[in-house]
C-alpha positions in Angstrom: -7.9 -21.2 55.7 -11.2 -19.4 55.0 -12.6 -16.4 56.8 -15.1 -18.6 59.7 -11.6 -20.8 61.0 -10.1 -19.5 63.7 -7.4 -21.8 65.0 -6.1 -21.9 68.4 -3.0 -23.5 70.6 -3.8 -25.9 73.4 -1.5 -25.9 75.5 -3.8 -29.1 77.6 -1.8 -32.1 78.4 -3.5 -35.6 79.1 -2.8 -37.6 82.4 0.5 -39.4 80.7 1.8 -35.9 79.7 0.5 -36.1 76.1 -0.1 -32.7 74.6 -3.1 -32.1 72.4 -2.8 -30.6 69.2 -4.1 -27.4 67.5 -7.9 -26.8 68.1 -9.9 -25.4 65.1 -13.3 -23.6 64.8 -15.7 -23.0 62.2 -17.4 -20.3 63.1 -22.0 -20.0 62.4 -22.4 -18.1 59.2 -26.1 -17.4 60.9 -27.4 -17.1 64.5 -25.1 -19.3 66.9 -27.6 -22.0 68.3 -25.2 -24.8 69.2 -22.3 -25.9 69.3 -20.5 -29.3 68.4 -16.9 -30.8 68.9 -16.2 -32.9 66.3 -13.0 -35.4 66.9 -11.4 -37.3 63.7 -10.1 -40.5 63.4 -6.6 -41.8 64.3 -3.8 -40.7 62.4 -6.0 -37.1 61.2 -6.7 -34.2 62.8 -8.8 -30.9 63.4 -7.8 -29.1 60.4 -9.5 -31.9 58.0 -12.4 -32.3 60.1 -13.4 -28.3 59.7 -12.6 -28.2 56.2 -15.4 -31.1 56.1 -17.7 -29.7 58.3 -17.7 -26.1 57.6 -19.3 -27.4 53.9 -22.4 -28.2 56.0 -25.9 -26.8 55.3 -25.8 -26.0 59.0 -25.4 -22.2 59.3 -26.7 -21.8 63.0 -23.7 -24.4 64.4 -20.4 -23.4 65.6 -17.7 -26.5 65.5 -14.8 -26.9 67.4 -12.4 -29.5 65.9 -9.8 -30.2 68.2 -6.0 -32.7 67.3 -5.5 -35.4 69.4 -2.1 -35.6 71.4 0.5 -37.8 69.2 1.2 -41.1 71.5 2.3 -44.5 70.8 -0.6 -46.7 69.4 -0.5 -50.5 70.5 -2.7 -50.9 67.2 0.3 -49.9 65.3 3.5 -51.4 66.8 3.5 -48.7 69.0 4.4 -46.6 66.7 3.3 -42.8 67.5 0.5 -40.9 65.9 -2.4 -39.1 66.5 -4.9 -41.1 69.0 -7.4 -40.3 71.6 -6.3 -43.3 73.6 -4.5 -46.4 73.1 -5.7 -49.1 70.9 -5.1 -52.8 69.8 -6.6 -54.7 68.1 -10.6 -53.8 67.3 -12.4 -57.1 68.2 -14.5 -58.3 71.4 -11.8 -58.6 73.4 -10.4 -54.9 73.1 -9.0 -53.5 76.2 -10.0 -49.9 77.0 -7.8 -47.8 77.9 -9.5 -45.7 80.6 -7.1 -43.0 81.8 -6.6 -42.4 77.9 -10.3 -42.4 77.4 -10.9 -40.2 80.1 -8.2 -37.4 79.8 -9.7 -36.7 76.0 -13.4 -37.3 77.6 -11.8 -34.5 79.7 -10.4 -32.3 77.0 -13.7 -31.6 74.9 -16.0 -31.8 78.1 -13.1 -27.9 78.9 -13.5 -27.2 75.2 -17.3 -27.1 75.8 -17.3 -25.8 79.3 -16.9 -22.0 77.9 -19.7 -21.8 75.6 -22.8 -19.5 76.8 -25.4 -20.8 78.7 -28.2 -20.1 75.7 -26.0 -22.8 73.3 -26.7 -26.7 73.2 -23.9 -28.3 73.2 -22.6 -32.1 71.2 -20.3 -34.1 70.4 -19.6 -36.3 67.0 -16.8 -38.0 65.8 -15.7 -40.7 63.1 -13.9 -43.7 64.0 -11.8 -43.2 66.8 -13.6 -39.9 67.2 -16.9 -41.5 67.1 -15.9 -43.9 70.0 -14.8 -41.3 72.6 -17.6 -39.4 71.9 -19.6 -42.2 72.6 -17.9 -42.7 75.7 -18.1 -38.8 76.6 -22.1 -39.6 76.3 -21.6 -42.4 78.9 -19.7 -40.2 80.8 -22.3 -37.5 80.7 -25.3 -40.1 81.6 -23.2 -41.7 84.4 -22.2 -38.1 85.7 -18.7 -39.3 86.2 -15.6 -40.2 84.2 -14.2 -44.1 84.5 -11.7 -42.6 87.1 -15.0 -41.5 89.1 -14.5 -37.5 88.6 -17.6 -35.6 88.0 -18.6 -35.1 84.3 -20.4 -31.6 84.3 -21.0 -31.2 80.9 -25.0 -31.6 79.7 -24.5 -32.9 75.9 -27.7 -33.4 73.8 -26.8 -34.8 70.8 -24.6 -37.1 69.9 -23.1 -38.6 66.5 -20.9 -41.6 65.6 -19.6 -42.7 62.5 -18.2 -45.8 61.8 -16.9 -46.1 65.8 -17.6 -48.2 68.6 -18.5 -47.7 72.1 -15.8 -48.3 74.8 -17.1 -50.2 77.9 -20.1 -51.5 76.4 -20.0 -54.7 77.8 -20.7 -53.2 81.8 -22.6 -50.0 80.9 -26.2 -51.1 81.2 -25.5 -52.3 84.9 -24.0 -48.9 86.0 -26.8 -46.9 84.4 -29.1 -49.2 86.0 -27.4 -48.7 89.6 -28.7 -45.1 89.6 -32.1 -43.4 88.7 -30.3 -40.1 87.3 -27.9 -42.3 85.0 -30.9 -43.8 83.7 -33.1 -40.5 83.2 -30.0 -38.6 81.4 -29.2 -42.0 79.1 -33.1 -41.6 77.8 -32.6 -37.9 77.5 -30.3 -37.9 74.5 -30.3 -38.5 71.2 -27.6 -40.4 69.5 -27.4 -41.4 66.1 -24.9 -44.0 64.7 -24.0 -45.0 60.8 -22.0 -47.6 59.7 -20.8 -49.4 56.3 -21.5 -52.6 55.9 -18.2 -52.8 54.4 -15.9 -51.6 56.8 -12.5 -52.9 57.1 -11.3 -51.0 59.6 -13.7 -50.9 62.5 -15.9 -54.0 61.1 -19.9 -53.4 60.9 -21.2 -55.6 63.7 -19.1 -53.0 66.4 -21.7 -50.3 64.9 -24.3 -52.6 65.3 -23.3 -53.4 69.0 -22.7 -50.4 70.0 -26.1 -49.1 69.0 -27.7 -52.3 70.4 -25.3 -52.0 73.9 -26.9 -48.5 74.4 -30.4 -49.0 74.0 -30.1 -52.0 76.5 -28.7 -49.5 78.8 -31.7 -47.4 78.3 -30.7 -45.1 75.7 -34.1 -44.2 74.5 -33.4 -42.3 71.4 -30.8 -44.4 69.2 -31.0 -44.6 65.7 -28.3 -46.5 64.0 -28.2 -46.2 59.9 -26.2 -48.9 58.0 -24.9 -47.9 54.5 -24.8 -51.1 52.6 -21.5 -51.0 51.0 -19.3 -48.3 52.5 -15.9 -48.6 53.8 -14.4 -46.8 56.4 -15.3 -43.3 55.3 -18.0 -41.3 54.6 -20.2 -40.3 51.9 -22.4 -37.1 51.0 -25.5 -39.4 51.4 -24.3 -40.4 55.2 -23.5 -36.8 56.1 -26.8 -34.8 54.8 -28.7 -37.6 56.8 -26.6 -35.9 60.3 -27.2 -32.6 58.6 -31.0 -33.4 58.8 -31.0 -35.4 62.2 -28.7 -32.3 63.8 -31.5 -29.6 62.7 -34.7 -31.8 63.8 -33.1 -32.6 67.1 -31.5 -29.5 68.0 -34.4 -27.5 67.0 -32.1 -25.1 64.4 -33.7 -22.2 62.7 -35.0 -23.5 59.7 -35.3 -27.2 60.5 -39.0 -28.8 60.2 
């Protein structure tokens, strides 16, 4: 582990008594600016996220990489591995599981709560990771979690790759209920790539999700295709966040 990790226990349990895993941070190399918690995909964790991320041309962000809990995954037999919250089947009739959703929405949203008041604060994730980040950032524009808790947490950037976004099908009528929903959904930026190849979490769920969200009135969406890819990413996909992160967040350095 290089000198900028630090890893830490969690000791933070989900509603179903789930414990999540180890939490790791890559520390700035240069002034701390913002901060980003950055969730893998199923079966991974937090230790292989860092080691990605801390290759980044982005000196002035600190990223916290936390494990999700190990649970019993309907996509799998119900066998148990790492997950955010449950899943079948990825297709248009997927069922979300809320309380899952929301005790992980919960997690990051206390991972972020601590950071000083100077730092902008975000949220990225690929595949799984990329859909309950996206659901964080409806949580954060709705101002409340599915189970109707408040959600205090003011994210300003977020980043999906090769995800989808849980509860698409109702979201533009709840942002639409209230004036502040819709003033916070055109207040952040959100950028979302996908492979046209992908055999996991199939293109057109990228290319729903992004269109779901701008119905809702997220203003600022881009969503980049990569014509070919499979369910991973590539240098070319990540310097294109690298780029997008230090524009938007206004990093020392960025044009």
């Amino acid at each position: 582990m290089s000198y900028s990790h630090q890893s830490m226990g969690s000791g933070s349990r989900s509603a179903r008594g789930y414990e999540f895993g180890r939490t790791y941070v890559v520390r700035p190399k240069g002034k701390h600016q913002a901060t980003i918690v950055w969730l893998h995909g199923l079966g991974d964790n937090g230790s292989s996220s860092s080691q990605l991320l801390e290759s980044l041309p982005l000196p002035n962000i600190k990223w916290i990489c936390p494990t999700a809990p190990s649970r019993p995954v309907s996509l799998l037999g119900g066998f148990p591995c790492t997950a955010w919250f449950d899943v079948g089947e990825i297709s248009e009739d997927l069922h979300d599981d809320i309380e899952g959703l929301d005790a992980s929405a919960a997690h990051i949203a206390n991972l972020l709560s601590t950071e000083p008041t100077d730092v902008t604060v975000g949220i990225g994730g690929f595949s799984m990771g990329a859909a309950i980040a996206l659901y964080s950032t409806t949580c954060y524009a709705l101002g409340r979690y599915g189970n109707g808790l408040p959600y205090t947490i003011n994210l300003r950037a977020t980043v999906g790759l090769s995800g989808w976004l849980p509860g698409w099908r109702s979201l533009r009528s709840k942002i639409e209920s209230s004036n502040e929903a819709a003033r916070r959904a055109a207040s952040i930026p959100v950028i979302l790539a996908h492979g046209t190849s992908d055999d996991v979490v199939p293109y057109r769920f990228g290319e729903t999700s992004a269109h779901a969200l701008a119905m809702a009135g997220f203003r600022q969406v881009v969503f980049k295709p990569y014509e070919g890819l499979g369910h991973y990413t590539v240098p070319k996909e990540m310097n294109e966040v690298v780029h997008w992160l230090a524009s938007r967040l206004g990093l020392d350095g960025s044009r």
